[in-house]
C-alpha positions in Angstrom: 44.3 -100.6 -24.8 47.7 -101.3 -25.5 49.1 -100.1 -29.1 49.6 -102.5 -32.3 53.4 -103.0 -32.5 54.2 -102.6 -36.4 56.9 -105.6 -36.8 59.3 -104.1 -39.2 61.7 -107.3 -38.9 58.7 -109.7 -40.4 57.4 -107.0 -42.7 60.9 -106.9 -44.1 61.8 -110.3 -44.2 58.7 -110.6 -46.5 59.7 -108.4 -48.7 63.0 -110.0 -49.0 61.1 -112.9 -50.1 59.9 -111.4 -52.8 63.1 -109.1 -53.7 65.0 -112.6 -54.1 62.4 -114.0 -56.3 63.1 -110.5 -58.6 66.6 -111.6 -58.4 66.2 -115.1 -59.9 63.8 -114.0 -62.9 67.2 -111.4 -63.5 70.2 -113.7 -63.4 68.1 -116.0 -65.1 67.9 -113.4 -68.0 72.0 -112.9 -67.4 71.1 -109.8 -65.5 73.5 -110.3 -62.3 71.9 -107.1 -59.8 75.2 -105.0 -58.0 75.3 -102.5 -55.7 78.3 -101.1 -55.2 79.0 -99.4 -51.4 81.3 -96.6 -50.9 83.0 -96.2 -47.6 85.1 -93.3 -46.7 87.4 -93.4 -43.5 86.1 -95.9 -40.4 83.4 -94.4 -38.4 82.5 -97.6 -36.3 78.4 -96.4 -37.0 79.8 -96.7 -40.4 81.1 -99.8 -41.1 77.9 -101.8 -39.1 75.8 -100.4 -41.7 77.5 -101.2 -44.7 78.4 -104.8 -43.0 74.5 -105.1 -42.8 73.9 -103.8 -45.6 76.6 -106.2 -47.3 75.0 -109.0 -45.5 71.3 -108.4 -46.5 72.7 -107.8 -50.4 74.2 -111.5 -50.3 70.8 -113.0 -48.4 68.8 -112.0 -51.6 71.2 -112.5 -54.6 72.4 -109.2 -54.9 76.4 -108.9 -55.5 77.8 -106.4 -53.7 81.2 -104.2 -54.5 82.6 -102.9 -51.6 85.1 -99.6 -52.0 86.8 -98.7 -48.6 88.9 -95.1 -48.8 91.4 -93.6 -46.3 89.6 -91.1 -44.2 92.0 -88.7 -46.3 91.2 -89.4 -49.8 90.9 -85.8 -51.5 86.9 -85.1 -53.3 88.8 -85.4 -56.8 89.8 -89.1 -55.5 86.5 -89.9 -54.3 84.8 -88.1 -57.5 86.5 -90.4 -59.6 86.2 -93.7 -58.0 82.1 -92.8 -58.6 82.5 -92.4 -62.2 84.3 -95.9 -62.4 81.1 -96.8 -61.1 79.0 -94.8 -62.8 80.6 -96.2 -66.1 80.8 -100.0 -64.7 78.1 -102.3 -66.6 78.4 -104.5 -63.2 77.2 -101.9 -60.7 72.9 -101.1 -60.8 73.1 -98.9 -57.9 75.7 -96.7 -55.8 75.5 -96.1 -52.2 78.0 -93.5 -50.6 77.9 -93.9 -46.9 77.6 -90.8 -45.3 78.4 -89.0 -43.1 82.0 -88.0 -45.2 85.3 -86.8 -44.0 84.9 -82.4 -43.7 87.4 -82.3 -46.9 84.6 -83.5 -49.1 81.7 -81.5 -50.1 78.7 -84.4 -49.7 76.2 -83.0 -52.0 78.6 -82.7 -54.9 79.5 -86.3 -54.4 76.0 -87.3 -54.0 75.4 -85.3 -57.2 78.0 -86.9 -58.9 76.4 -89.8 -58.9 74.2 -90.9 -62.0 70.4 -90.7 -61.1 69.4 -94.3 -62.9 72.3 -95.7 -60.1 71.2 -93.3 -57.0 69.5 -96.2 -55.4 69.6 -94.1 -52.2 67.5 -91.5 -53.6 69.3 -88.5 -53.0 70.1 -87.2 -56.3 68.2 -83.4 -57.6 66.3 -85.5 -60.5 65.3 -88.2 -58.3 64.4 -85.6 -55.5 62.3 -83.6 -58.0 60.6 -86.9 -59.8 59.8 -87.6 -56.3 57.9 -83.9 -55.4 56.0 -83.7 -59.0 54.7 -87.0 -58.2 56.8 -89.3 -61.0 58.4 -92.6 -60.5 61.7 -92.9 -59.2 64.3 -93.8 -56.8 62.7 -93.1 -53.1 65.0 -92.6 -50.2 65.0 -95.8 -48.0 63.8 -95.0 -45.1 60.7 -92.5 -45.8 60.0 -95.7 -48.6 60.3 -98.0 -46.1 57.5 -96.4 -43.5 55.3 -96.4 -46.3 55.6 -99.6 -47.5 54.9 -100.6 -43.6 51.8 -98.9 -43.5 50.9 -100.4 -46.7 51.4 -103.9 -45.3 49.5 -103.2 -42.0 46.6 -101.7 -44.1 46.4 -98.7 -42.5 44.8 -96.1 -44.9 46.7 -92.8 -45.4 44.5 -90.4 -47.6 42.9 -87.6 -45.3 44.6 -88.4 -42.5 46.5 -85.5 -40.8 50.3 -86.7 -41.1 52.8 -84.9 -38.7 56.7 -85.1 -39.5 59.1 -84.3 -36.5 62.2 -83.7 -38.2 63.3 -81.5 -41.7 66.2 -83.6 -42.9 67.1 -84.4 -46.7 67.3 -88.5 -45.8 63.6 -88.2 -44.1 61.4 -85.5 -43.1 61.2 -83.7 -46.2 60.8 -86.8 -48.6 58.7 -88.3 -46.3 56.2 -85.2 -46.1 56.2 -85.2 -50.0 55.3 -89.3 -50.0 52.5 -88.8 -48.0 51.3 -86.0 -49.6 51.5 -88.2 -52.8 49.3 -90.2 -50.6 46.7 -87.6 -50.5 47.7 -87.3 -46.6 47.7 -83.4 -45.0 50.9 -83.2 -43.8 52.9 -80.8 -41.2 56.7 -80.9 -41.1 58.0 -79.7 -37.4 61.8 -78.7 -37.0 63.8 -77.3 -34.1 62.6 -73.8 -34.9 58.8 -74.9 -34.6 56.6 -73.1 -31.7 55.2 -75.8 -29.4 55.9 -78.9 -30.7 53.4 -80.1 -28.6 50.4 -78.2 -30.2 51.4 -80.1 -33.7 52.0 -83.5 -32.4 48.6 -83.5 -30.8 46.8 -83.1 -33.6 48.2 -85.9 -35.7 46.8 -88.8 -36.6 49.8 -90.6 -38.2 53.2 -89.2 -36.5 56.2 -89.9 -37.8 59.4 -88.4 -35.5 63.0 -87.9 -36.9 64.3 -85.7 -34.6 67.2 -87.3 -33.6 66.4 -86.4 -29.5 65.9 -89.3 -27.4 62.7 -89.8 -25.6 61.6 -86.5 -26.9 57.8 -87.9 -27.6 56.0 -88.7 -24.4 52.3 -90.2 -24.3 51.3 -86.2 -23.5 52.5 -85.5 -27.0 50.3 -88.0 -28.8 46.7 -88.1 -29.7 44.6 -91.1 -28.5 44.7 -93.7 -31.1 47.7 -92.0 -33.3 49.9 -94.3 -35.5 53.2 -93.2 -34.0 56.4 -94.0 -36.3 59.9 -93.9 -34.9 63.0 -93.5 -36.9 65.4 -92.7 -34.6 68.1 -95.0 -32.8 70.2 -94.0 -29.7 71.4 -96.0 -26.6 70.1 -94.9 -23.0 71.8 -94.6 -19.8 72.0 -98.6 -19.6 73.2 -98.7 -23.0 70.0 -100.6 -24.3 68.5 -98.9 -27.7 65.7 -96.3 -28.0 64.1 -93.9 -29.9 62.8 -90.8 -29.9 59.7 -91.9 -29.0 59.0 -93.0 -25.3 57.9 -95.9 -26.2 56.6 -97.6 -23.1 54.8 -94.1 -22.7 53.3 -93.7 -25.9 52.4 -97.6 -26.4 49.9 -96.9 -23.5 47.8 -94.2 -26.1 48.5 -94.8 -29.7 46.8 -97.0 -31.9 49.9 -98.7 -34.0 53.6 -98.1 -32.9 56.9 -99.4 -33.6 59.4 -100.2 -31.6 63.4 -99.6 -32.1 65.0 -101.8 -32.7 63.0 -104.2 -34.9 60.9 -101.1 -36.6 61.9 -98.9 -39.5 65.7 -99.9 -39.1 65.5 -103.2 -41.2 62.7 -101.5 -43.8 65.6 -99.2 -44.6 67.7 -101.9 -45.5 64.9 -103.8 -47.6 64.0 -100.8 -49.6 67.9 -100.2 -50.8 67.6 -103.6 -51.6 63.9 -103.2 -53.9 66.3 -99.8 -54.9 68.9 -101.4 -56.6 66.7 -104.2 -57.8 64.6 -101.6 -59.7 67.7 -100.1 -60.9 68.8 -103.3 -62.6 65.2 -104.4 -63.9 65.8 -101.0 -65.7 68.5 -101.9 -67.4 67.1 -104.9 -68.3 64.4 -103.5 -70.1 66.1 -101.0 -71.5 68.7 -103.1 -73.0 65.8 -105.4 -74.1 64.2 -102.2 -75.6 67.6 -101.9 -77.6 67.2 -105.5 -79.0 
């Protein structure tokens, strides 16, 4: 039996219903939600994400700010252009595009940034709200998957949840979502010992590897919910993931596919980000009154 393909692209665009609807109840309160987008140099990879990001921003009622800086802007430059931002009554959330010219040091950029504006979810406090389990600011994508297997009801407590990939943007917050979740969880990296042995036993697999096609249907358990974050082009220049898809479709229970999968929850869940951000202020400022 052929796998369940999670539609991220509908999942999304109904959440974009209701992340416009947010919007309204703000401006109609004279709260105008911004997100401000910092791009550094012009990495083509880049510039479609923040255009797409920029578009999805305007589709909802979001304003959005966009800073582009010459490729060699010094880290002072850059650090001070943030704490414009960081001071701007406009701007709800900040979003650095990354990767950054070798002259800047990321993490003290990303630090820089102030953690009720981190809409990204990359900043120490929002990182450590996340791992003891408090509310905050979740990176996109890892928020993103979750909020897909919300939508598709698939239940997550005591399920075994296996993570292919260690990185700060996914693996790691991922692994501690799901273990908020009350999932067991397994992260895998390049150093792990037979990859294979781990993947087996999953019954939810997530894969952020970045390696194309590195999943076959011989790495999946029968009736696994596989999720694919990664994006590549093959030899025909169509895009993939790191899942072989028309492999694993064959023995998993749910899938996605790329594109049309996690890509535009990514995108949705900056957007519920820096919605958040401003309903904070709001209340906040309402608090104050």
């Amino acid at each position: 039996m052929a796998a369940v393909i999670i539609d991220g692209k509908e999942i999304a665009k109904r959440k974009r219903e209701h992340i416009k609807e947010r919007v309204s109840q703000l401006k109609a309160a004279g709260i105008h939600p911004g997100l401000a987008v910092v791009l550094v140099g012009d990495d083509p990879a880049s510039k479609t994400y923040v255009r797409n990001k920029q578009k999805a921003s305007k589709e909802v009622g979001i304003e959005s700010f966009l800073y582009t800086l010459d490729a060699g802007i010094t880290e002072q430059e850059l650090l001070d252009v943030i704490e414009q931002l960081n001071v701007d009554p406009k701007v709800h959330g900040i979003l650095v595009q990354l990767p950054l010219p070798n002259q800047i040091d990321d993490k003290k950029v990303l630090n820089a940034i102030r953690p009720e504006k981190d809409v990204d979810g990359f900043h120490p406090i929002n990182i450590g709200k996340l791992s003891s389990g408090r509310p905050s600011f979740i990176p996109c994508t890892p928020f993103g998957i979750l909020e897909m297997l919300k939508e598709m009801k698939i239940p997550i407590a005591g399920k075994h949840a296996v993570i292919v990939g260690r990185s700060n943007i996914v693996g790691k917050p991922m692994g501690q979502l799901l273990l908020n979740e009350d999932a067991t969880v397994t992260i895998c990296h390049s150093k792990t010992k037979d990859l294979r042995k781990h993947t087996l036993q999953a019954d939810l697999l997530i894969v952020a590897a970045g390696k194309k096609n590195l999943i076959t249907k011989d790495d999946v358990k029968e009736g696994a919910i596989v999720i694919d974050v990664g994006i590549h082009r093959d030899e025909q220049g169509k895009l993939c993931g790191d899942v072989n898809f028309e492999e694993v479709q064959k023995v998993a229970s749910y899938i996605t596919p790329v594109p049309g999968g996690v890509g535009p929850m990514t995108i949705t869940m900056l957007l519920a980000n820096t919605v958040l951000a401003a309903e904070k202020t709001h209340f906040h400022k309402k608090n104050e009154d």
